[in-house]
Residue frames as qw, qx, qy, qz and C-alpha x, y, z in Angstrom:
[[0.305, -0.207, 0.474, -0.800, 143.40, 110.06, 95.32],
 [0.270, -0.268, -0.897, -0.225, 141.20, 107.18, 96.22],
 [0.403, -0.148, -0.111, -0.896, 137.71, 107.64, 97.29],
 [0.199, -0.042, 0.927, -0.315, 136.19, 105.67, 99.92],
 [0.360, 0.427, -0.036, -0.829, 133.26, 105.56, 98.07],
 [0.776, 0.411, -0.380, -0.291, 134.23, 103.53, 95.62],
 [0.302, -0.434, 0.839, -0.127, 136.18, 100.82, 97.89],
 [0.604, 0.294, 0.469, -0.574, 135.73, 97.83, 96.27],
 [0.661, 0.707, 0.165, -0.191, 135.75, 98.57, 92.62],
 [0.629, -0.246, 0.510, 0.533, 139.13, 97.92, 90.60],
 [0.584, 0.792, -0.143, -0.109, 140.30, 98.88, 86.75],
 [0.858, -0.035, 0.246, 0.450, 142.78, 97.15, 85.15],
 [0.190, -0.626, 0.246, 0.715, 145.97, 99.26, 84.05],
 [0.275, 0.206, 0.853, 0.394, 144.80, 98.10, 80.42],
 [0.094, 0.744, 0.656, 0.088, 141.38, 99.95, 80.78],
 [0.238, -0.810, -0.059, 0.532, 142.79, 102.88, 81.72],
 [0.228, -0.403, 0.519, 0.718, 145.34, 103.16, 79.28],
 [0.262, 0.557, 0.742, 0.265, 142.20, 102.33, 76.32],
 [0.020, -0.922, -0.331, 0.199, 139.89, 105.25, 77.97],
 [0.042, -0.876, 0.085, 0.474, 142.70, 107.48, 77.89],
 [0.153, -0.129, 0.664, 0.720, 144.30, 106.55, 74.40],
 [0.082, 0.621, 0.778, -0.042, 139.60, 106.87, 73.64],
 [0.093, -0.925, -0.346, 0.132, 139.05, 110.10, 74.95],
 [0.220, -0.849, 0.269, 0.398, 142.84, 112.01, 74.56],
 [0.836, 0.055, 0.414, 0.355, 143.75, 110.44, 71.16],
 [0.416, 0.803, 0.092, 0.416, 143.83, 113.64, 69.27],
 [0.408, -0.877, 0.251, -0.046, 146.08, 115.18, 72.20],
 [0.788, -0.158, 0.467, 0.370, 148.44, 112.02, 72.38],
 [0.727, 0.404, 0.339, 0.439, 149.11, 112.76, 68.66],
 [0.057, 0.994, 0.048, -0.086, 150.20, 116.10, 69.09],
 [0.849, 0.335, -0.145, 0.382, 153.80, 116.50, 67.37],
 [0.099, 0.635, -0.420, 0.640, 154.87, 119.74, 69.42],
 [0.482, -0.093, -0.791, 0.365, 155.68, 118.78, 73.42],
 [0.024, -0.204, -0.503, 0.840, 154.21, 121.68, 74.87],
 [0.543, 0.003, 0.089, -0.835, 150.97, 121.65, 73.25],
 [0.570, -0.058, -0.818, 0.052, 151.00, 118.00, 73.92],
 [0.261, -0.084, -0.841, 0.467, 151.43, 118.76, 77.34],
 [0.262, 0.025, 0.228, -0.938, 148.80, 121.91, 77.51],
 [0.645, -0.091, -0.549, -0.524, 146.20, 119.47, 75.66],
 [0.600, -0.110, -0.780, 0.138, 146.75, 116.72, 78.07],
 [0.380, -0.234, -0.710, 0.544, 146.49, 119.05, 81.07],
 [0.525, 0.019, -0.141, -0.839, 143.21, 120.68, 79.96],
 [0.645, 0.013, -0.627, -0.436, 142.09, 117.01, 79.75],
 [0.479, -0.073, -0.727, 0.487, 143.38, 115.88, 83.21],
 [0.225, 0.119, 0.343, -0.904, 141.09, 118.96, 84.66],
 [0.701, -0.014, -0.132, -0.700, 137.87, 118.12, 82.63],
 [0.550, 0.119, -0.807, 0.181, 138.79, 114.91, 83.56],
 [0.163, -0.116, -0.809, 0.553, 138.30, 115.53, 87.35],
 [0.334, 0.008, 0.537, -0.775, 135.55, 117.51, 86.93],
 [0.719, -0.008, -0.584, -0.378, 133.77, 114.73, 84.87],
 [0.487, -0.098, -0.748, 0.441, 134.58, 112.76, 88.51],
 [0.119, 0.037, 0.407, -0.905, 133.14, 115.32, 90.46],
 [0.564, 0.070, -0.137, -0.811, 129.67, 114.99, 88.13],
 [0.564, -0.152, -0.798, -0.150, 129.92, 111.12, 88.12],
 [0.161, -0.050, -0.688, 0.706, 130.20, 111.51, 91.97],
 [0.395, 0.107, 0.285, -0.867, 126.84, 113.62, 92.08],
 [0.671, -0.002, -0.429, -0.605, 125.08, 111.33, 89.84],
 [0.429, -0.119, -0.882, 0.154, 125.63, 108.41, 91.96],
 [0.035, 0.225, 0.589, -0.776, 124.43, 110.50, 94.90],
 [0.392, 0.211, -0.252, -0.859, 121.19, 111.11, 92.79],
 [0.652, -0.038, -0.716, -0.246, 120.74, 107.57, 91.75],
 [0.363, -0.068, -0.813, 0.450, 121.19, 106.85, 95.81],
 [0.336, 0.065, 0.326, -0.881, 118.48, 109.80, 96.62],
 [0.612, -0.079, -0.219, -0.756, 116.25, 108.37, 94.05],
 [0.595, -0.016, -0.793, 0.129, 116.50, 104.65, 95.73],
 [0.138, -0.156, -0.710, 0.673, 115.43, 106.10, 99.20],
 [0.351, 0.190, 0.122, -0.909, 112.86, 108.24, 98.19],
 [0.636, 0.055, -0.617, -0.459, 111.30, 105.12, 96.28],
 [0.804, -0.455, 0.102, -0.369, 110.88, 103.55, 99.84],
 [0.821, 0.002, -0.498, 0.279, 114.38, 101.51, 100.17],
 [0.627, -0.751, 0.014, 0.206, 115.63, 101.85, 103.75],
 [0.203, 0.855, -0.465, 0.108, 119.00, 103.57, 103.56],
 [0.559, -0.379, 0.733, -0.075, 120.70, 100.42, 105.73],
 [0.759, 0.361, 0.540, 0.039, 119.33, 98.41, 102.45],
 [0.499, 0.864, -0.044, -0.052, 120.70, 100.88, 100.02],
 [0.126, -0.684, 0.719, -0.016, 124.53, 101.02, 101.82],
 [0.681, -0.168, 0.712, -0.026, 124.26, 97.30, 101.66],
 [0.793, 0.567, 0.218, -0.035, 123.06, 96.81, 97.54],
 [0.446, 0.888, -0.069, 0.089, 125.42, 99.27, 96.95],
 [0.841, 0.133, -0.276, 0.447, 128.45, 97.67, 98.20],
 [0.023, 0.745, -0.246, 0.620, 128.96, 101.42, 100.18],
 [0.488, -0.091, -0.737, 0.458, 128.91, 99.50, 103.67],
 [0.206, -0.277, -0.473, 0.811, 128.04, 102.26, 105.66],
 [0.121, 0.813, 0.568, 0.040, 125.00, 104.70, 106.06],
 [0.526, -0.513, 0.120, 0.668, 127.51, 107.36, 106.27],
 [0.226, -0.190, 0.555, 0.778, 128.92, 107.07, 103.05],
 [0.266, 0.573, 0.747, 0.208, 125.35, 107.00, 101.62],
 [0.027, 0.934, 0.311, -0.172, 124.35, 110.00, 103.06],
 [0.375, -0.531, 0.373, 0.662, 127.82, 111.78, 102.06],
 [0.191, 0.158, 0.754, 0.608, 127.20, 110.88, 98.22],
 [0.107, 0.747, 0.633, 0.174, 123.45, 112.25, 98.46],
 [0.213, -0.836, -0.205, 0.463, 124.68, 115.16, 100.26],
 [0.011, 0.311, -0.485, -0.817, 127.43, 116.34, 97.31],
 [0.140, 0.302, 0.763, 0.554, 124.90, 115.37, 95.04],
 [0.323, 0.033, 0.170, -0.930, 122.42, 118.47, 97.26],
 [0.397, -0.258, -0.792, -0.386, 119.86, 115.58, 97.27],
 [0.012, 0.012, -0.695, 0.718, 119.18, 116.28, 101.31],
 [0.342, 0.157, 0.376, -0.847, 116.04, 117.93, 101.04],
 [0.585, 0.152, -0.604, -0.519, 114.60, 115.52, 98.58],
 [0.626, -0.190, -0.757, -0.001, 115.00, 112.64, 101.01],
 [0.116, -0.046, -0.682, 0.720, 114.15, 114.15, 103.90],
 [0.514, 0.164, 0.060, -0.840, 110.72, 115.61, 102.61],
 [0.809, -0.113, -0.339, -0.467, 109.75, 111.93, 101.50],
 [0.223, 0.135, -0.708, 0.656, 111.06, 111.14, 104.81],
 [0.200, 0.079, 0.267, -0.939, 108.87, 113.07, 106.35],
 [0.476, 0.025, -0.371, -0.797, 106.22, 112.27, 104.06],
 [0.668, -0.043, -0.722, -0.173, 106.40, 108.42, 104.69],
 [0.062, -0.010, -0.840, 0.539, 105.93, 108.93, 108.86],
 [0.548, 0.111, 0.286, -0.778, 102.41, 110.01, 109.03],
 [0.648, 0.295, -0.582, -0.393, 101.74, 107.25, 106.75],
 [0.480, 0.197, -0.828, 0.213, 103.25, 105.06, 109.25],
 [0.138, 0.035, 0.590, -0.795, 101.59, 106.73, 112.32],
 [0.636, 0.040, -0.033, -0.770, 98.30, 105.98, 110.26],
 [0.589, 0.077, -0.735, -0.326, 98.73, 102.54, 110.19],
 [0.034, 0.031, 0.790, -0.612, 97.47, 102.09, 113.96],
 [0.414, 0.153, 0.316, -0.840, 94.35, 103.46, 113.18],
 [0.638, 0.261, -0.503, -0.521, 93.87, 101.35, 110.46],
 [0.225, 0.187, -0.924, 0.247, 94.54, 98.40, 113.03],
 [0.259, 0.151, 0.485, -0.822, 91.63, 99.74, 115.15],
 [0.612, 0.348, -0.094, -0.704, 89.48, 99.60, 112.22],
 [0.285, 0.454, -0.842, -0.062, 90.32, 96.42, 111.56],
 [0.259, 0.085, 0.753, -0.600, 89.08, 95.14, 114.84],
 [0.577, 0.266, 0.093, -0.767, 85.69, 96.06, 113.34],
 [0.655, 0.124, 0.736, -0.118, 83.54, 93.64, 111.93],
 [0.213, 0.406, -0.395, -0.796, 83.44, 93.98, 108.14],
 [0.793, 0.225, 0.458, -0.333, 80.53, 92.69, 106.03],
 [0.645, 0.028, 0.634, 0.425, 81.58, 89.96, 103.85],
 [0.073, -0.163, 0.723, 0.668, 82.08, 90.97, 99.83],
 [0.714, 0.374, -0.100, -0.583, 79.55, 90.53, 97.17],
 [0.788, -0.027, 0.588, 0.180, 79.93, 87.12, 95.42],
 [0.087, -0.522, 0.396, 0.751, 82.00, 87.42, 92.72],
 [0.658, 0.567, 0.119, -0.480, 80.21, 87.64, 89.34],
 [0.736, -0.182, 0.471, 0.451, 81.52, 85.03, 86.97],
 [0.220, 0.545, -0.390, -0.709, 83.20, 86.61, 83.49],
 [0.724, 0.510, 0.464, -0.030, 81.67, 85.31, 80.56],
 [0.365, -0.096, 0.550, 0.746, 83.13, 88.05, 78.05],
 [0.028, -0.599, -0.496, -0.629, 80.02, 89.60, 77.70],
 [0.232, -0.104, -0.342, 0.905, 78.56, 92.51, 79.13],
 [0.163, 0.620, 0.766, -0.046, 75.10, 93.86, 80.09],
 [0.057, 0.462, 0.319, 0.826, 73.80, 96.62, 78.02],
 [0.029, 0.050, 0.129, -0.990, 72.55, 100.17, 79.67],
 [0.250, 0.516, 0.698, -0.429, 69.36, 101.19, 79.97],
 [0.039, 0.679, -0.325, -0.657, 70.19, 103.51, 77.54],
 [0.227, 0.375, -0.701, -0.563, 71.09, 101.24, 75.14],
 [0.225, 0.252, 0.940, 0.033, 68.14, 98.95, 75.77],
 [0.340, 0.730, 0.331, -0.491, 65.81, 101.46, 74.83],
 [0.241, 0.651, -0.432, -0.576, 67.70, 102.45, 71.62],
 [0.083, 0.321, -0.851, -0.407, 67.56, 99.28, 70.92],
 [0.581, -0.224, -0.506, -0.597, 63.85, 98.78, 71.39],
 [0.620, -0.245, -0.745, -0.005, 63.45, 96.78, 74.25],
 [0.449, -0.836, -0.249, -0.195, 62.29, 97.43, 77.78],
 [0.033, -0.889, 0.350, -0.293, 64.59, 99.49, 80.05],
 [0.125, -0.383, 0.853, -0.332, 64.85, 96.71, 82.56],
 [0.853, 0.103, 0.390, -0.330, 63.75, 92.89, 82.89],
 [0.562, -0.224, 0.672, 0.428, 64.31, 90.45, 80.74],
 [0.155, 0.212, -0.580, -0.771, 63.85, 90.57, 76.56],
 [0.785, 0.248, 0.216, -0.525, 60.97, 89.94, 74.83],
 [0.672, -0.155, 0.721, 0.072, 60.73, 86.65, 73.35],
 [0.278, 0.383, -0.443, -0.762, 61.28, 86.29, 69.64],
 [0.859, 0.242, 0.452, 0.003, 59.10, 83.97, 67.41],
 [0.149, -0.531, 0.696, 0.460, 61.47, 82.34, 65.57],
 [0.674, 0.334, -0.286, -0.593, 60.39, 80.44, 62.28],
 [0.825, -0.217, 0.521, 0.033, 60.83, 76.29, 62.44],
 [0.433, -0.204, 0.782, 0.399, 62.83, 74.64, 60.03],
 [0.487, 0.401, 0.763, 0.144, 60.41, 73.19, 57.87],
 [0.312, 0.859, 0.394, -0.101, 58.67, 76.66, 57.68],
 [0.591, 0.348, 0.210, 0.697, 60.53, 78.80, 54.52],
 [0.094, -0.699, -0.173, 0.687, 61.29, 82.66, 55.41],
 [0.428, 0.872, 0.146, 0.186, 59.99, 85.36, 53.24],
 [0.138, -0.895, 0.283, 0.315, 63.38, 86.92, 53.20],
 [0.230, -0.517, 0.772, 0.289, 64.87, 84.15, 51.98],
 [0.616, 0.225, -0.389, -0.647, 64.30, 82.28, 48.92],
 [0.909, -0.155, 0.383, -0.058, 63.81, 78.37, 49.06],
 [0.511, -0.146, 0.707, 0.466, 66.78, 75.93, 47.33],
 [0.386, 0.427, 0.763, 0.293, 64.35, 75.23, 44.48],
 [0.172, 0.923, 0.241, -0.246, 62.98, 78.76, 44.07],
 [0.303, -0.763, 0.267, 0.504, 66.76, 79.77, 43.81],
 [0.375, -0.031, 0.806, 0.457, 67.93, 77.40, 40.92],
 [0.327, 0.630, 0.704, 0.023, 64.69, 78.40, 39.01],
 [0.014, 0.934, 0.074, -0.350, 65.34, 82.15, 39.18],
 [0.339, -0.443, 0.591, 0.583, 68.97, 81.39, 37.50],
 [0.552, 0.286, 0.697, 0.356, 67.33, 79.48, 34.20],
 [0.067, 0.042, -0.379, -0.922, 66.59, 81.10, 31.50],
 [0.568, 0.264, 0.144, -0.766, 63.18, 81.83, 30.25],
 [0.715, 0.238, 0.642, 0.139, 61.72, 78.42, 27.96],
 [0.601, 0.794, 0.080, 0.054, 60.80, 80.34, 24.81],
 [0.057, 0.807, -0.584, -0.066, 65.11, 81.65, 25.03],
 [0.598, -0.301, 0.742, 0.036, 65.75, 78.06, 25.39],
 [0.713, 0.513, 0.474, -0.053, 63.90, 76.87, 22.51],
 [0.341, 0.904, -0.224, -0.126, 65.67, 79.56, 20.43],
 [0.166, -0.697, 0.697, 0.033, 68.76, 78.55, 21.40],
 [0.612, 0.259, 0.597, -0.450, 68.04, 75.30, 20.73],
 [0.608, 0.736, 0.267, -0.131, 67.10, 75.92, 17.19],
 [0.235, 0.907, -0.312, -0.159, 69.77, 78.07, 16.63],
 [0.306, -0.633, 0.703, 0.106, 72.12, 75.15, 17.27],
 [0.732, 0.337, 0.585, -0.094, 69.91, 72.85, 15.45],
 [0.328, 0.920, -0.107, -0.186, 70.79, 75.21, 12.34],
 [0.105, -0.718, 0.677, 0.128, 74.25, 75.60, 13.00],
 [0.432, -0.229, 0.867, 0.100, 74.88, 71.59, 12.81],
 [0.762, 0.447, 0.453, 0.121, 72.63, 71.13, 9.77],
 [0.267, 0.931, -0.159, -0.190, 74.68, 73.89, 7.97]]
């Protein structure tokens, strides 16, 4: 039984004969003829109604394509179905009706609002803000200017930063550093000695 529906679409006698040596191989192999045939025509029913369910899913996939805002004349056309007909025929077995008719519905007032929005239009509108360039930073809360000492709003207090030349108490100088490593003299001297020893021994 062909199925305007599906006008269009071919299978080679090849694919067929795969699917059904796929899906009916433990049947095919049956050694007795009559529960060959009873297998095979248990399989030839779940068979159609596996057609019946593909049938609704397409109608499903075709509700959910309208209700996502394609025009049904645009759907019969993707979908190789030609006709708005046959669309609606697939959505109907597939009991999709009231789905696309309620965002039907949904999507005229939408449309009827877009006069008013013409009207408003008309209006002058004052221009934008200028747009703020990004940098990748971001200004800090009032909130967090206070937690972080500084005045709520305005700009930071200036820091006094030390100059070069001058040496921060936090931090030792070069020479201070190299001084702290040596040993003590008197440990030197020992040491010293002790090797002075060692090489007269």
């Amino acid at each position: 039984m062909s199925d305007p529906t599906t006008e269009g679409y071919t299978v080679s006698v090849a694919e067929i004969e795969g699917m059904v040596r796929n899906l009916c191989g433990y049947a095919l192999s049956e050694p007795d003829p009559l529960q060959r045939y009873l297998d095979l025509t248990h399989h030839q029913v779940l068979f159609d109604g596996i057609v019946e369910a593909l049938r609704r899913e397409r109608g499903r996939a075709l509700a959910d394509l309208v209700v996502s805002g394609t025009p049904v004349e645009a759907v019969a056309a993707k979908t190789n179905l030609g006709a708005v007909p046959k669309v609606r025929k697939l959505i109907t077995l597939a009991g999709e009706n009231d789905r696309v008719k309620a965002a039907a519905a949904a999507a005229k007032p939408a449309k009827a609002a877009k006069p008013k929005k013409a009207a408003e239009a008309e209006q002058p509108e004052t221009p934008p803000p200028p747009p703020i360039p990004i940098t990748g930073k971001r200004m800090l809360t009032a909130a967090e200017r206070i937690a972080l000492g500084l005045p709520a709003d305005g700009p930071a207090p200036a820091r006094n930063r030390p100059s070069a030349a001058e040496p921060r108490p936090d931090r030792p100088t070069p020479r201070a550093a190299r001084a702290a490593l040596r040993p003590p003299r008197a440990a030197r001297r020992t040491q010293d000695r002790w090797f002075v020893s060692e090489s007269a021994v």
